[in-house]
N, C-alpha and C positions, 0 to 999 in steps of 0.2 A: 769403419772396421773396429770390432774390438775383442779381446781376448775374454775364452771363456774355457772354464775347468767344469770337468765332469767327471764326476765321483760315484763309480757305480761296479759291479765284480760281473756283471752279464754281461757276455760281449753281445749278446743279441742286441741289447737294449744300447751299449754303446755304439756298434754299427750304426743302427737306427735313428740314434740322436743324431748322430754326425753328418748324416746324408739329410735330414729333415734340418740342420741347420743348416749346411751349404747349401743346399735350394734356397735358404734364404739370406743365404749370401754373405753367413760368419765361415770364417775357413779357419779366425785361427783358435782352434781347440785343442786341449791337452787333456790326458787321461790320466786319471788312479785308481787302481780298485781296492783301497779300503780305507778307515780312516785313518791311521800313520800315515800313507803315501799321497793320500790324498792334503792332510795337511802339510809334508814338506813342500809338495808341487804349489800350494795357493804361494807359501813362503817366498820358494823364489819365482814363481810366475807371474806374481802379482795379478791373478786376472780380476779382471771388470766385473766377470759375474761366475759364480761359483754354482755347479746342476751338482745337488746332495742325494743321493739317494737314504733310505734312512737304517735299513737293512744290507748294512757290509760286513764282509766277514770276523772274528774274534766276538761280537755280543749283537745282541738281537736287535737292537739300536744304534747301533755304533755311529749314526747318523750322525745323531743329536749332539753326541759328546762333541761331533768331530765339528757340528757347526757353533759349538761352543768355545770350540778351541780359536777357530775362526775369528769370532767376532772380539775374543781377547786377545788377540794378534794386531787387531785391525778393525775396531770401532765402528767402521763403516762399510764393512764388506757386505755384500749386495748377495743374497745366498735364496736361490731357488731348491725348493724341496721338489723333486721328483720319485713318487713314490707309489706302491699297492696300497699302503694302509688309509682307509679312509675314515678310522673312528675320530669323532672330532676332537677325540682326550689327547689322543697323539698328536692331531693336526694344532692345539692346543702348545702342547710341549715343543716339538719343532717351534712355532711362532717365538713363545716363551725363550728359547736358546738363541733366537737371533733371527731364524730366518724372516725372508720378506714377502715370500711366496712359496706356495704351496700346491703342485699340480700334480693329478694323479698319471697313472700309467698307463690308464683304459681310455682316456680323453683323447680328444679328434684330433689326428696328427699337426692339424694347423696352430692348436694351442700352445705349442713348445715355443715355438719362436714369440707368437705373442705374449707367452707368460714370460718368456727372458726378457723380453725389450722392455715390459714394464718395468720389472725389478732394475734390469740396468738404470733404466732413467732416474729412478728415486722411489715409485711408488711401491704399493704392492700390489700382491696378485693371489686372489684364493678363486680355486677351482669353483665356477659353478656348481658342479654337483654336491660341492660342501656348504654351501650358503646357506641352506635351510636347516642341516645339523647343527651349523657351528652358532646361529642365532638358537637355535633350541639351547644348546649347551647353556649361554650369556644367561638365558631364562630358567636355565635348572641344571645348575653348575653337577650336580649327581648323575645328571644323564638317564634319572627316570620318567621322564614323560615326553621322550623324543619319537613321534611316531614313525611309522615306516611309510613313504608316499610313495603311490606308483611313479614310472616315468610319466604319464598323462596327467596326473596331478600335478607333477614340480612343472610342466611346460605353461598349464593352465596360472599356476601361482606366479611365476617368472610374466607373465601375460597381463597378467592381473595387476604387477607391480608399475606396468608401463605405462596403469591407466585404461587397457584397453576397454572396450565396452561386451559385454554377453556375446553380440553376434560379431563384433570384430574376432571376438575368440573360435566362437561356432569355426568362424572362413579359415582362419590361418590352423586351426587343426584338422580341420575336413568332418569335424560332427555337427550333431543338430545344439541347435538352440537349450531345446529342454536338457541334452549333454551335459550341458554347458551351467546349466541350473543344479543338476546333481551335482556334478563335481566341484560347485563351489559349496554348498552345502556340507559335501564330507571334505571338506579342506575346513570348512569351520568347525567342523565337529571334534579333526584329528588336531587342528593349531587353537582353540579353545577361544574363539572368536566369535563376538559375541554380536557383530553384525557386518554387513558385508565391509563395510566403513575401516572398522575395525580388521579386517581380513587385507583389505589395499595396506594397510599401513602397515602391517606384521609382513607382508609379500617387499614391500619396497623396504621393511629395516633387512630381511634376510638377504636382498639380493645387493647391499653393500659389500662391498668384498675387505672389511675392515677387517686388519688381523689382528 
């Protein structure tokens, strides 16, 4: 059992968190919705792990400040970004202010628990669907030649990262072979890969979850 603060002005989203965490069997949570309350609550609650969202009321960020404030409190506080925004400049800045994790809003219910339990342990945690932004970013810190992948492209590149082979890909997404040829070919074209060799390698550096 450990204690975890959640920092967010929705009560939808608070509901939601709380019932997706006690199903997994954290009960003890405390709330604030913005960051003033949210930072006296970490103060005297001391929780294990801090859910940030990044957009609280008073400034459009209010996140970031408040997980800043956070981590000049307490050097070691263990802070989960829960949030809409998924440009990787933001997801960037959040990292940059402390936090350890970063999960968006639209991710599959099952992820919340497992994005907090990593943070709590020590490590971190960035959302899948940011992996291949936030390695664009590392490669073109301006954010001009980030392309935009369909969902059947990131599934096939996350695939590709495992190792898998053409037709191990073909079976686990339910198309053909020759599919499976195209879509590697426009994943080299859009990630600037200059052989398939080179495409495994840029698919296994994006799918670190290094923050």
């Amino acid at each position: 059992m450990y204690r975890v603060l959640l920092v967010d002005d929705h009560p939808v989203v608070i509901t939601a968190c709380r019932w997706l965490l006690n199903e997994a069997g954290i009960r003890a949570l405390s709330e604030a919705h913005d960051a003033d309350s949210g930072y006296q609550a970490y103060v005297r609650d001391r929780p294990d792990v801090a859910i940030v969202d990044l957009r609280l009321p008073g400034q459009e960020l209010g996140g970031i400040n408040l997980i800043e404030r956070m981590r000049s409190h307490d050097p070691r506080a263990r802070i989960l970004v829960f949030s809409m925004h998924a440009d990787p400049r933001i997801v960037r800045s959040a990292t940059d202010a402390g936090a350890s994790g970063y999960l968006l809003k639209d991710a599959p219910p099952h992820e919340l628990p497992k994005a907090l339990e990593q943070v709590r342990a020590g490590g971190t945690y960035l959302d899948p669907q940011l992996a291949t932004r936030i390695a664009l970013l590392r490669a073109d810190p301006d954010g001009m030649a980030a392309p935009a992948l369909t969902p059947r492209e990131r599934q096939a590149l996350a695939l590709l990262a495992q190792a898998k082979s053409y037709q191990a890909i073909a079976d686990h997404l339910g198309i053909s072979y020759k599919t499976v040829i195209n879509l590697t070919y426009r994943l080299r074209q859009k990630l600037g890969a200059r052989s398939l060799p080179d495409l495994v390698r840029l698919a296994v550096e994006m799918s670190r979850p290094s923050l």
